[in-house]
N, C-alpha and C positions, 0 to 999 in steps of 0.2 A: 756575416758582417759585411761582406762584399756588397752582396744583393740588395742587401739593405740602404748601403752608403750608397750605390750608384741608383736605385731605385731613391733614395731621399734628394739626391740634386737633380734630377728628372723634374721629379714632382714639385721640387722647389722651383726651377727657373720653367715652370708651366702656370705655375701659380704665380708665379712673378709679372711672368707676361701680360695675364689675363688682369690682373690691377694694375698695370701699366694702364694696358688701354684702357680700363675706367675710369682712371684719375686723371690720364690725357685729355680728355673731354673737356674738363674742368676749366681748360687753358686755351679753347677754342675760340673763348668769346676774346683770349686777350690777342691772339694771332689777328682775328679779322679788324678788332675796335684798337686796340693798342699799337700795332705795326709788328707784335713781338716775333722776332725771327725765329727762324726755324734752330738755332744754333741754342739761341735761348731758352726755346722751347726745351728742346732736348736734354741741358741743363737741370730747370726746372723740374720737370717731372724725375728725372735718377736721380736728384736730391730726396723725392718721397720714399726711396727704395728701402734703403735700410730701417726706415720705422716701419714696415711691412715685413720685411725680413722675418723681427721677433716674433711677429705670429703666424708666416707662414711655416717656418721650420719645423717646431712642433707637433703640427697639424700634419705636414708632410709626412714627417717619423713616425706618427703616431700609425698613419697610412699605409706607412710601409710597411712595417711593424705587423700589422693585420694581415696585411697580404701574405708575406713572407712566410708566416706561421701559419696559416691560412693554407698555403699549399703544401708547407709540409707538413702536416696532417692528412689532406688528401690523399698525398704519394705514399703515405706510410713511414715515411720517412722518421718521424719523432718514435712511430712506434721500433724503431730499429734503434737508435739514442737513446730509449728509453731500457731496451732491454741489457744496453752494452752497460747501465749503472749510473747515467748521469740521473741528476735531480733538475725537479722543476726550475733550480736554481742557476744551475750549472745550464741548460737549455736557454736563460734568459741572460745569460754573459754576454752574449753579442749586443742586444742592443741596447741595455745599463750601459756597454763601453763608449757605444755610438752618443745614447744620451748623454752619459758624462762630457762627451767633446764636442760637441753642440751646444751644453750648455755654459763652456766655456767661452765659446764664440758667439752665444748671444750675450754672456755676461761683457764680450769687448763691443756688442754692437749697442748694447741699450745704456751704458755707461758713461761711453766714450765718441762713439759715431755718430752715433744719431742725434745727440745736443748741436753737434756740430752741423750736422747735415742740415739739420731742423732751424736753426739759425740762420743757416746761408740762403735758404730757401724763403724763412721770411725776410729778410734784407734783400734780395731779389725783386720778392714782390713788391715789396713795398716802395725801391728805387723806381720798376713799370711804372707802377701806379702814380706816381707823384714826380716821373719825370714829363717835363714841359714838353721835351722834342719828344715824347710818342705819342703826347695829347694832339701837337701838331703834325704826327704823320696820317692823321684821318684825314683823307681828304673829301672834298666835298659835303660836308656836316660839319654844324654848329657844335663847336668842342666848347663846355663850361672849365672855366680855368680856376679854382678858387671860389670865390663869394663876390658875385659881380661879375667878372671879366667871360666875355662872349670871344671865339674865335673864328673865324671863317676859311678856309683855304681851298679853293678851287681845283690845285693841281701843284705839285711838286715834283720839281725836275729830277731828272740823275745827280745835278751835282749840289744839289741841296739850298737850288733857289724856290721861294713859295709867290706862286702867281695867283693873281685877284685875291686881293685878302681885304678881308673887312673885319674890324674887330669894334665891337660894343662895352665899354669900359661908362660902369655907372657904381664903382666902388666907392666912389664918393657922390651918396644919392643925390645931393643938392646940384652937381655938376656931373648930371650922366651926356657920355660925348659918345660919337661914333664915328670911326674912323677907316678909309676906304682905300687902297691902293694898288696900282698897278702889279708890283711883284714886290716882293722883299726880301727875306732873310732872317732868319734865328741866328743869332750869335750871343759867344758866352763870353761875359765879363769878370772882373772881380767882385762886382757886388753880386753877381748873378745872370740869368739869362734874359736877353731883351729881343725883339722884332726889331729889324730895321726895314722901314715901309719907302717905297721910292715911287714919288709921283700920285701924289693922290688929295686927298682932302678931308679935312677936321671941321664934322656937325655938332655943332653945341645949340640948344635950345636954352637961351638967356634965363634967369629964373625972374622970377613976378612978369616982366614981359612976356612970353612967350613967345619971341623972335627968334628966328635961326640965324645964329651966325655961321660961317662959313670960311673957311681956312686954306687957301690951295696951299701944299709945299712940297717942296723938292724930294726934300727925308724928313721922315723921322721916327723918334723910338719910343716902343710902346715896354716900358720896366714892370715886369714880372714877380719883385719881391713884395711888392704890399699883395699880391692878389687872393693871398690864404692870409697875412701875416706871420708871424713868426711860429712853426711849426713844432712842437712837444717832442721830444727825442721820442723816438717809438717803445713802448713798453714790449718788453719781453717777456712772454709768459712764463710756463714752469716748464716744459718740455725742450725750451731753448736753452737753461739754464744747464751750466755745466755741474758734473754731481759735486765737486768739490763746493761748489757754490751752495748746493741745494744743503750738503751740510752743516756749512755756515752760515747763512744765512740767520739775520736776526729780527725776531718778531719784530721789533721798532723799527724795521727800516722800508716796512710793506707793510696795508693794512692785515687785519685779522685774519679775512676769507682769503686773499693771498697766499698769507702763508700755510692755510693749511693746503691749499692746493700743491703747494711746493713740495711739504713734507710726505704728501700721500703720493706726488709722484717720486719722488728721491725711496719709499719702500716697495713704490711700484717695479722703479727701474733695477732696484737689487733684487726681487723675486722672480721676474718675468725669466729669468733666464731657467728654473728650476724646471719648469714647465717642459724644456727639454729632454730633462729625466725623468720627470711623472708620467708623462702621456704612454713613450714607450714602456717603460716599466708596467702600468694600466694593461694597455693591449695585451704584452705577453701572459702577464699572470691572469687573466678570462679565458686565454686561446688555449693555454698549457696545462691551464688545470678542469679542461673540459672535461675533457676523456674522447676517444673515437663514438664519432655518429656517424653512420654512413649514410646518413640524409643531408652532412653537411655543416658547416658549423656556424649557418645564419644566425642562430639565436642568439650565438656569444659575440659574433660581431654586431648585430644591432645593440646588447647591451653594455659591450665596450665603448662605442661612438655614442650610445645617449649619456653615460657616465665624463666622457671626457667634457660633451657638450654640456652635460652641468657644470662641471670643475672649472669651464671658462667661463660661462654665463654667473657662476659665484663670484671669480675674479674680477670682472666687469662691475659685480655689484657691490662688493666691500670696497673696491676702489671709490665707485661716486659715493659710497659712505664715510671712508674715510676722510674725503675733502670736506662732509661736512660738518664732520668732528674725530678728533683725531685719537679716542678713544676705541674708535676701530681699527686702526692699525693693525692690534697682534693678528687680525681676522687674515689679515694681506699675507701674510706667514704662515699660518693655519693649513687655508686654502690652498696654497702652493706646497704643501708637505703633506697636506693628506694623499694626492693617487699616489706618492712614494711609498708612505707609511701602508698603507693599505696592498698595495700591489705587493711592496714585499714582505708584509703578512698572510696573504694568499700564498706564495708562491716556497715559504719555508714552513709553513705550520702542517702538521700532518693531512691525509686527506680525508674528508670525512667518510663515515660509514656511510658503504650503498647497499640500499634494499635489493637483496634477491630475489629472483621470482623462481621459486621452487617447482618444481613439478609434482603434477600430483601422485602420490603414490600409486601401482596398480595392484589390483583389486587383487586378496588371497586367494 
């Protein structure tokens, strides 16, 4: 069980690592075009962690799992266990234990953390993305603000003045202006955030005329709230949704396909934890109830890892069946209790009869 458990967080914060850095990527475009700091960054992505977590653990144990029994077999070791009287049963106590407490620990990550996690991470993004001052930390590019609104900014000091700024404001198409200034400033009000422009000049192209008027002034301020208008509270999917929610929730209060997304993940997120005790349970009862080859025990570990890789590739698929009607559900149950059910039918039923190879008699 040692072996196991420090060989399962090995494999887990290696597999951690390596979807770090592919989901890091993902946030590349916002460091260069957003301004997003390095602080945020780093935020950002260990918010992804723990909804990875649930599927790497498993996978890990499952891992180990194979190895473990994997080399004792080689050593002979099982064969000295086996002679002292234990059962295929008693041989697979360690890691049934391991599973069981993994899978209480994904039952606290997919229930409770990761609604959370998952939440914070899109209220994060979605602040970046729609806030003003990181649209105007690009500098030297045309930032689109909303529907209409053009921005320009040349260069941004240390202390948060913006130099040469020119902004294009045609949200009201019959009266598109363009406006030009030496430096100015972002600042935030009670209705909202505005530009304060100093020293510059307001082009308006008169309409039916087509004259340019022409404005020099000292300041002035260009208002930010009509530029999208009034913004829709952000929807929250089903993966943000706390489970207490998911199981209240009431068909009238979300359309149809909504809610069945909700419901398919609320029995996603109660099974995904089992999956801690099938996998290992799977591996040991293939390796255990091999028997010694001394060629090796390839054949039971490829048919252990294409069994598992079914048993996910199933749960991936009753799950997008279940969103689309929720008549699949008990499948989401099924699926997660079969390598249980099966592993530990292997591993208590008698073992079947093997054919001898007799020798042949010699001759009278």
């Amino acid at each position: 069980m040692r072996q196991m458990l420090v060989g399962m967080v090995f494999v887990s914060i290696a597999l951690t690592c390596v979807l770090w850095l592919t989901q890091s990527l993902r946030f590349v475009e916002m460091i260069v075009n957003k301004g997003l700091s390095m602080g945020s960054f780093l935020k950002l992505t260990i918010l992804l962690m723990p909804g990875f977590l649930v599927v790497i653990i498993p996978i890990s144990l499952f891992a180990v799992v194979l190895f473990t029994y994997n080399r004792l077999i080689a050593d002979r070791e099982l064969i000295v266990l086996r002679a002292a009287g234990l059962s295929h049963l008693a041989l697979a106590r360690p890691a049934i234990i391991l599973g069981l407490a993994t899978s209480a620990l994904g039952l606290l990550l997919s229930t409770w953390i990761i609604p959370i996690t998952v939440r914070s991470f899109h209220e994060m993004q979605w602040t970046i993305r729609n806030d003003i001052g990181n649209v105007l930390l690009q500098e030297g590019m045309f930032n689109k603000f909303g529907e209409g609104l053009t921005i320009y900014v040349r260069s941004r000091t240390p202390n948060g003045e913006l130099m040469g700024l020119l902004v294009h404001d045609k949200r009201s198409p019959q009266r598109a202006i363009t406006l030009m200034a030496e430096r100015g400033a972002l600042v935030y009000t009670e209705t909202g955030p505005r530009v304060l422009m100093v020293r510059g000049n307001r082009q308006e192209v008169t309409p039916g005329t087509g004259k340019l008027s022409l404005l020099n002034f000292d300041s002035y301020t260009v208002d930010f709230n009509t530029a999208t208008g009034n913004k829709p509270d952000r929807f929250r999917d089903a993966r943000e949704r706390s489970t207490l929610e998911l199981l209240t929730i009431d068909e009238k209060e979300v359309n149809a396909g909504d809610y069945r997304r909700f419901k398919a993940e609320l029995h996603s997120r109660l099974t995904s934890p089992i999956y801690n005790l099938g996998f290992p349970i799977l591996a040991a009862a293939v390796l255990l109830t091999a028997g010694f080859d001394r060629r090796g025990q390839t054949p039971q570990v490829i048919i252990s890892t294409a069994l598992m890789v079914a048993v996910q590739a199933l749960a991936l698929g009753v799950s997008n069946l279940s969103s689309g009607n929720l008549a699949f559900i008990p499948l989401i149950y099924a699926n997660a209790a079969l390598p249980i059910a099966f592993g530990l039918w292997v591993l208590v039923r008698p073992p079947w009869p093997r054919r001898r190879t007799g020798v042949a008699p010699a001759a009278a």
